[in-house]
N, C-alpha and C positions, 0 to 999 in steps of 0.2 A: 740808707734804706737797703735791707738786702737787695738782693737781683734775684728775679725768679724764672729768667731764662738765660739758660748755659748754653755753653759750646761744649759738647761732647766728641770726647779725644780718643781716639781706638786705637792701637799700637798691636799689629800681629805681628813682634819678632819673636816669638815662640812664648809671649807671657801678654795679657792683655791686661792694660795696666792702664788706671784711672784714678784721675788728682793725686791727692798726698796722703797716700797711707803708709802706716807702721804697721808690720806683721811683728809678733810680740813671741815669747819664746812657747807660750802654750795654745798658740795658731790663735791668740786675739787680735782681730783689727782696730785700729783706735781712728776714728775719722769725724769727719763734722759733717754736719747737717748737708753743707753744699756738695759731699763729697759722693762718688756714686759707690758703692757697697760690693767690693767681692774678696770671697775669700777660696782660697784652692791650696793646698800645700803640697801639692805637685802639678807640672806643666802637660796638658793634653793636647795634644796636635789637634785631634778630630774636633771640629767645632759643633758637632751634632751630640759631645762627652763631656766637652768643656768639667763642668762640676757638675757632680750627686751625692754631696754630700750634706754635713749641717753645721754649721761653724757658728760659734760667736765674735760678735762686733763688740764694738762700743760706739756708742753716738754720743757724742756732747758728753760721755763721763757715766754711762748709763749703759750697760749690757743690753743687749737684745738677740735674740736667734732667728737668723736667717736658714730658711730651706733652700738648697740650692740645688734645683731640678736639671733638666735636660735643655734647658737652654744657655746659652752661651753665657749670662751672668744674670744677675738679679738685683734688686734695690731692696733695704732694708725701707718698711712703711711704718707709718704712725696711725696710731687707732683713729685718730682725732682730723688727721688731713685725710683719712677713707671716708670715714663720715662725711667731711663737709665735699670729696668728691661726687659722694653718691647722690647730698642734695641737688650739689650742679647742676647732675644728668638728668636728674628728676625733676628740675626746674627748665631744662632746655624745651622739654619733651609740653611743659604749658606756655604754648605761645599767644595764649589768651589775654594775659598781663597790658600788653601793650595797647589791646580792646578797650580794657578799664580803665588806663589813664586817661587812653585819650577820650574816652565820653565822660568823662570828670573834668578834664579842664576847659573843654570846652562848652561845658554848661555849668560852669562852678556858680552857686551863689555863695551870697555874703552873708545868708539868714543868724541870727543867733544860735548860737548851739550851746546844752547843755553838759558841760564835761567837767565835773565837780572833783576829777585827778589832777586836773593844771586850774591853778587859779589865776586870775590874772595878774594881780600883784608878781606871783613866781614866776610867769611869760613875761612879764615886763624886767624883769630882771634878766633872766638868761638872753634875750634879745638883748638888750645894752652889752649884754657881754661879748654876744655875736659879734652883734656890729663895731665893737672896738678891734676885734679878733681879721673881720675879714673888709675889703674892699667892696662889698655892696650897703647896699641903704635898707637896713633891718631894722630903721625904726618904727615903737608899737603902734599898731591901728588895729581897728575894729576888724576891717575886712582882712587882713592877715593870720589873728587870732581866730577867725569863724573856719578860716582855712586848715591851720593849723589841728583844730579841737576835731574837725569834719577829717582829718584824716587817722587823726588820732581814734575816733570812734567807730567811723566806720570800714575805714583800709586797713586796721588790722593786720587779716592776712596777707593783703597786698605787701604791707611795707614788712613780713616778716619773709616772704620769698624771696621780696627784693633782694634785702639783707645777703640772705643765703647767698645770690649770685655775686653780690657786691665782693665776698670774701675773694673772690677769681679776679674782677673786673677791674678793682678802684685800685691795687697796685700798679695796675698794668698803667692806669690812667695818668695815676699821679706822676710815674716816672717821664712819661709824656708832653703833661702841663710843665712840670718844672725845669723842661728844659727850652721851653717856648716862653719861659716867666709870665706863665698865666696861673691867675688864685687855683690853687688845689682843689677849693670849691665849687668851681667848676663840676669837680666828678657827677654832681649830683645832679647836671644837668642832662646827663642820661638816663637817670631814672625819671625822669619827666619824659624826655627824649622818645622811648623806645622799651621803660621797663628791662632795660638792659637785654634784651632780645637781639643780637645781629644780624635775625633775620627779617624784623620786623618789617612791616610795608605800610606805608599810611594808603590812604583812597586816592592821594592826588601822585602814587609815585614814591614820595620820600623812602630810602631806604637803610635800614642799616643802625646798628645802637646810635649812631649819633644824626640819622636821619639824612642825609644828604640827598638833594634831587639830582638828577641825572645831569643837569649841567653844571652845574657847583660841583658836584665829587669830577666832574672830569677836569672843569679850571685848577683842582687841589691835586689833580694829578693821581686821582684815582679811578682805574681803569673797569670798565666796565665794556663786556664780551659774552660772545653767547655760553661762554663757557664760567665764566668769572665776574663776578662782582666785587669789587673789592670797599664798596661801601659796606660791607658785612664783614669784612676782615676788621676787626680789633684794634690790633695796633695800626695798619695804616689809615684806617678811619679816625683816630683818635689823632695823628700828626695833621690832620686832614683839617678837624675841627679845631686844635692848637693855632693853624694857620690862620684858620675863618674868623675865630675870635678873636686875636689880638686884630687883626685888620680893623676889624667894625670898633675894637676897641678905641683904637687909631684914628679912626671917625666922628666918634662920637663923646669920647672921652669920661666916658664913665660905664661902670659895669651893669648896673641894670638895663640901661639903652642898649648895650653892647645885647645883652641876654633877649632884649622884644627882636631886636635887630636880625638877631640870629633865628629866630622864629616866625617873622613875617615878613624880613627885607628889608633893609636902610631904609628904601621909601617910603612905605609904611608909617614908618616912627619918624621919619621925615615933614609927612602930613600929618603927624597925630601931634608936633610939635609947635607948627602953623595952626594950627587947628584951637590950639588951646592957647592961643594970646602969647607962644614963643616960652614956655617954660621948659625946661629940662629934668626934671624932676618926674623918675616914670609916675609917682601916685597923683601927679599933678595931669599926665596925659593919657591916664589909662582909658579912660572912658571917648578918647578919642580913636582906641587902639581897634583893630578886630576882634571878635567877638573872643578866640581862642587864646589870640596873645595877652590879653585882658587878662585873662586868668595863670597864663604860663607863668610870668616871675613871683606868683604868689605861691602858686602852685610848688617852687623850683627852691622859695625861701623856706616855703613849710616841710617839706624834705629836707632842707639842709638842718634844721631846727629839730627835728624826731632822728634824724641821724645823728647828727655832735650829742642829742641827750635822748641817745637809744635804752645806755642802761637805767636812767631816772624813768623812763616809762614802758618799762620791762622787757625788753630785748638783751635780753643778757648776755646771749651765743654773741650776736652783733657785737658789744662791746668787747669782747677778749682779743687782743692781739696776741694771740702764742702764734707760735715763729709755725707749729702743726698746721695752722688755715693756711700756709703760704706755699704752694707744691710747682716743683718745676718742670716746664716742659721744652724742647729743642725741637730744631726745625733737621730737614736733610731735603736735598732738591731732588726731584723726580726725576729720575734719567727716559721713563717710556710713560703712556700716560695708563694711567690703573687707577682703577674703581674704589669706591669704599667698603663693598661687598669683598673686592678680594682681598683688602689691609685687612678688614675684621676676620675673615678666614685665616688668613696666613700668619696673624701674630695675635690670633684665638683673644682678640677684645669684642666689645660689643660695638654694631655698627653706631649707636649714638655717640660714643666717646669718639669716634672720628667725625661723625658730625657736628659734636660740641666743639670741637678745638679748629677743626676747618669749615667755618661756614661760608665762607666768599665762595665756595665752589657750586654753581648752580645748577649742575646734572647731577650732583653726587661722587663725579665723578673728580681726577687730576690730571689734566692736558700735560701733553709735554710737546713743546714748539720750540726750535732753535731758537737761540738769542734771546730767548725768555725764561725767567726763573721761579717756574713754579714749584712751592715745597709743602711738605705733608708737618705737620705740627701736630706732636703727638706727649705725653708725659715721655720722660727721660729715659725711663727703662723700656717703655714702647721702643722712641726711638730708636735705640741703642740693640734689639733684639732685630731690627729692619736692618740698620747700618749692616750686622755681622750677618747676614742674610740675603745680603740684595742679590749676589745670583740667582741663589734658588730662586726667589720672590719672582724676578720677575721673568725668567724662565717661565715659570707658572703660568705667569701674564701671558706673555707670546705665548704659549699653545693653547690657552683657553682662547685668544681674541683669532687664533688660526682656525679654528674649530669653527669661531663662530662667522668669519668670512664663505668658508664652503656653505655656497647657499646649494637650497634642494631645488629638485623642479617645482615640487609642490609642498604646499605645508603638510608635515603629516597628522595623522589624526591622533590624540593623546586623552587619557581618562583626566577630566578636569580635578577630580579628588581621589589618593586612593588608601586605604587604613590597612598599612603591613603589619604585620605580628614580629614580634623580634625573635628570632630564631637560636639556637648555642651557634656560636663560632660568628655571630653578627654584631658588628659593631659600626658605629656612625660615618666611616669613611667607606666602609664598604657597600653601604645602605646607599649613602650619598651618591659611590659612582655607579651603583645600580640604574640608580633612575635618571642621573646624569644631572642633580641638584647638588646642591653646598651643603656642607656641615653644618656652616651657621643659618642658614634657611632651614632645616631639618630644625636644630633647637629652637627656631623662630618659632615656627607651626605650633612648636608642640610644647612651650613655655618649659626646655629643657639649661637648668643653669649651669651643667657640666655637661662632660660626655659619657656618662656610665648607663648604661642597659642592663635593661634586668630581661631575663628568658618571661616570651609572654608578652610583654607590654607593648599596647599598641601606638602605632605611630600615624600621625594623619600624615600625607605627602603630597604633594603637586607637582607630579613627574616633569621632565619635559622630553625626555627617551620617549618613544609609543609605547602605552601598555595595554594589552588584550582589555576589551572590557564587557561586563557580561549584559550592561545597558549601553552599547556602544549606539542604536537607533532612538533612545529616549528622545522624543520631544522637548524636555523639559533640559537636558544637559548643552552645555556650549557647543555651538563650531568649532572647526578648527581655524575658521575666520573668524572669530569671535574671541574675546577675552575679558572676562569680569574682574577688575581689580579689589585686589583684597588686602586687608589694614596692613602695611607693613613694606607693601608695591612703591616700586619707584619705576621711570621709562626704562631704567638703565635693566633694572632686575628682571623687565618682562621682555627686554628683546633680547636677554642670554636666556630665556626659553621658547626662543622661535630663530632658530638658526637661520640667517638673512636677513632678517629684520631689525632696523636698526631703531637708536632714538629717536633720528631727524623724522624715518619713515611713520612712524606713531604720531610724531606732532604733527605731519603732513598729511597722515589719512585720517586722523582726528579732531585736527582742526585747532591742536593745544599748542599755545603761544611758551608758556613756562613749563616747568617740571612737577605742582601740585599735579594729582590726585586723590580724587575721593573713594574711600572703598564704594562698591558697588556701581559702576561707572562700567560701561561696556565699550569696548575698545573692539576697533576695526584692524585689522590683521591682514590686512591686504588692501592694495589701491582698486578698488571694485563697487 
């Protein structure tokens, strides 16, 4: 199985040189898929000149033209892995998913369903075949088949988002299971799990694509801080659940047991075994089970069943394995701690793609603590534009977080909205340090996908500089103790526009335990 996270290797002896490439006599690169993509045919000191040119590659035996701007190097991309990134993001951004399954399985009935696309003769077969294929107990029943056709007609859309996310998640997974010798099929136990969400929450606690409560993810050795949760990290969630699994498998000695087990606790399936005259057989103790895990390994089978036979029931994107769905990203450790606000600024991404790839972080923010190794996970060219930057970057860092230590005597007073005209000679950096806001906050506001101005065009803003205002007495506008949060607000973003005031201070005169917000929420600005 490929590997879809590298180790990115930077070499500044006067040439910056990456994997095994061939430079060819008419400046073509010849490289493969793993390889990262640069082409220059002369050497630049200045890493701010690196390449501005336009050279051809070759990938896997195939031309393609890369543009190679002002950054220090570039990756050649595939039409087909932007697509399926951009579902990603768009799928992070609906944490609704998780809502759905789990009021489905926990009210699943077993009623008839009519679904005249799968007949049952043709479920009774592809089941046989499952169940020869993998180590749980897939043989046909009623209440499985009702399961099955009920998601088939009604989840739909559900199981085609899934899908989408699945293309990111289940390599990651599988490489995981298989080195813990747990069935691969497992994967599938996260889309029951969490809707592949890692930031998911249940009502009792649970957290994280693979669900873990707070004292199970701490026994598996996952850490959990006011800063961190690492039951939302990915990969170490996933060694987490490798561990818990084989355990309970270990116990119980078979995988469906092992799967109620892992969803309501050995004891559970313990009493649900006593309970029914001592059989082992989960459709023999389901009815002794809780209400939810009743429904979970049917729930868990019927997904595994509309996944292996996605393209028989038209998911067709789902069934393609082109090597395009599989895209890589690398890690670098933090050396100060810095925001997601200021990675998305400084290497001009959108702030979700650092939230999609680091969710364990639960200010938004990346701690940096001696003797701890926390690291930012980003696509490979991200990375890689951070590595050959990390002075500047976090230069940046320290005099923004110096800035914002100088507290005032008093808050000052600031126009809560204000609508600039863009001016000739105005452009978004200069805008930005006008009013003493981000770039990427300016194109937030104002749904802007690049940085180009046209003369004229208005801009909404949300200074945090003071600006003269001409309703500065209205009744109806904010305090300066005061603050309306608005779609897009995190603690982090509204206490870099009140210089002195921090996260902790806002949870403290707020009264807020985690880092949600809802827009329109009025926020105290002072301990008063």
């Amino acid at each position: 199985m490929k590997h879809i996270f590298t180790t990115l290797l930077i070499s500044f002896t006067g040439l910056i040189g990456f994997g095994q490439e061939q430079i060819t006599a008419d400046n073509t690169i010849n490289l493969t898929k793993d390889s990262l993509l640069v082409a220059s045919d002369k050497v630049i000191s200045d890493q701010e000149e690196l390449f501005s040119k336009m050279d051809t590659v070759m990938v896997d035996g195939k031309q393609q033209r890369i543009s190679l701007d002002s950054t220090p190097y570039t990756l050649a991309d595939y039409p087909e892995a932007k697509k399926v990134d951009q579902l990603l993001l768009e799928e992070f951004l609906h944490a609704g998913l998780y809502d759905t399954i789990y009021k489905d399985i926990s009210n699943l009935k077993y009623d008839y369903v009519d679904y005249i696309d799968l007949p049952t003769d043709t479920l009774k077969a592809r089941l046989a075949i499952l169940d020869q294929k993998t180590p749980f107990n897939i043989q046909y029943n009623e209440s499985l088949e009702s399961v099955i056709k009920m998601f088939l007609k009604n989840k739909r859309e559900f199981l085609t988002r899934v899908m989408a996310r699945s293309k990111f998640y289940f390599p990651l997974f599988e490489q995981t299971l298989d080195r813990y010798d747990i069935p691969l099929e497992i994967k599938y136990l996260a889309v029951i799990e969490s809707a592949l969400n890692p930031r998911a929450k249940s009502r009792v606690g649970a957290t994280g694509i693979w669900q873990f409560m707070f004292s199970t993810g701490k026994a598996y050795g996952l850490d959990v801080s006011s800063y961190v949760d690492e039951r939302s990290d990915p990969i170490k969630s996933t060694e987490a659940a490798a561990k818990y699994l084989g355990r309970l498998y270990k116990i119980f000695g078979d995988w469906d047991l092992a799967l109620a087990a892992y969803n309501s606790g050995p004891g559970n399936v313990n009493k649900a075994i006593r309970r029914s005259g001592g059989y082992t057989n989960y459709w023999n103790i389901r009815s002794y089970l809780p209400r939810e895990t009743a429904g979970y390994v049917p729930a868990f089978l019927a997904t595994m069943y509309i996944m292996e036979y996605a393209k028989e029931h038209g998911f067709e994107d789902f069934a393609s394995t082109e090597a395009g769905y599989y895209f890589e990203t690398d890690t670098v450790e933090v050396k100060q701690l810095i925001s997601f606000d200021q990675i998305s600024e400084m290497l001009e991404i959108d702030t979700d793609v650092v939230e999609f790839f680091n969710p364990s972080y639960k200010l938004d923010m990346i701690p940096y603590v001696e003797d701890e190794r926390y690291v930012l996970r980003l696509p490979v060219a991200d990375i890689g534009r951070f590595v050959a930057n990390e002075d500047t970057i976090y230069a940046r860092v320290a005099k923004e977080l110096e800035k914002r230590e100088k507290t005032l005597p008093e808050l000052v007073e600031s126009s809560d909205q204000i609508r600039y005209r863009v001016k000739s000679g105005d452009y978004l950096g200069k805008i930005a340090e006008k009013y003493g806001v981000r770039i990427s906050e300016i194109k937030r506001w104002n749904g802007l996908r690049n940085n180009n101005l046209r003369i004229g065009q208005r801009l909404t803003i949300y200074p945090k500089k003071p600006v003269a205002s001409s309703s500065k007495n209205s009744a109806s506008a904010p305090t300066a103790k005061e603050y309306i949060v608005r779609s897009g607000d995190s603690l982090w973003s509204i206490s870099n526009k009140f210089p002195g005031i921090t996260v902790k201070n806002l949870q403290e005169w707020n009264n807020i335990s985690g880092s949600k917000l809802t827009p329109g929420t009025k926020l105290v600005l002072c301990k008063c």
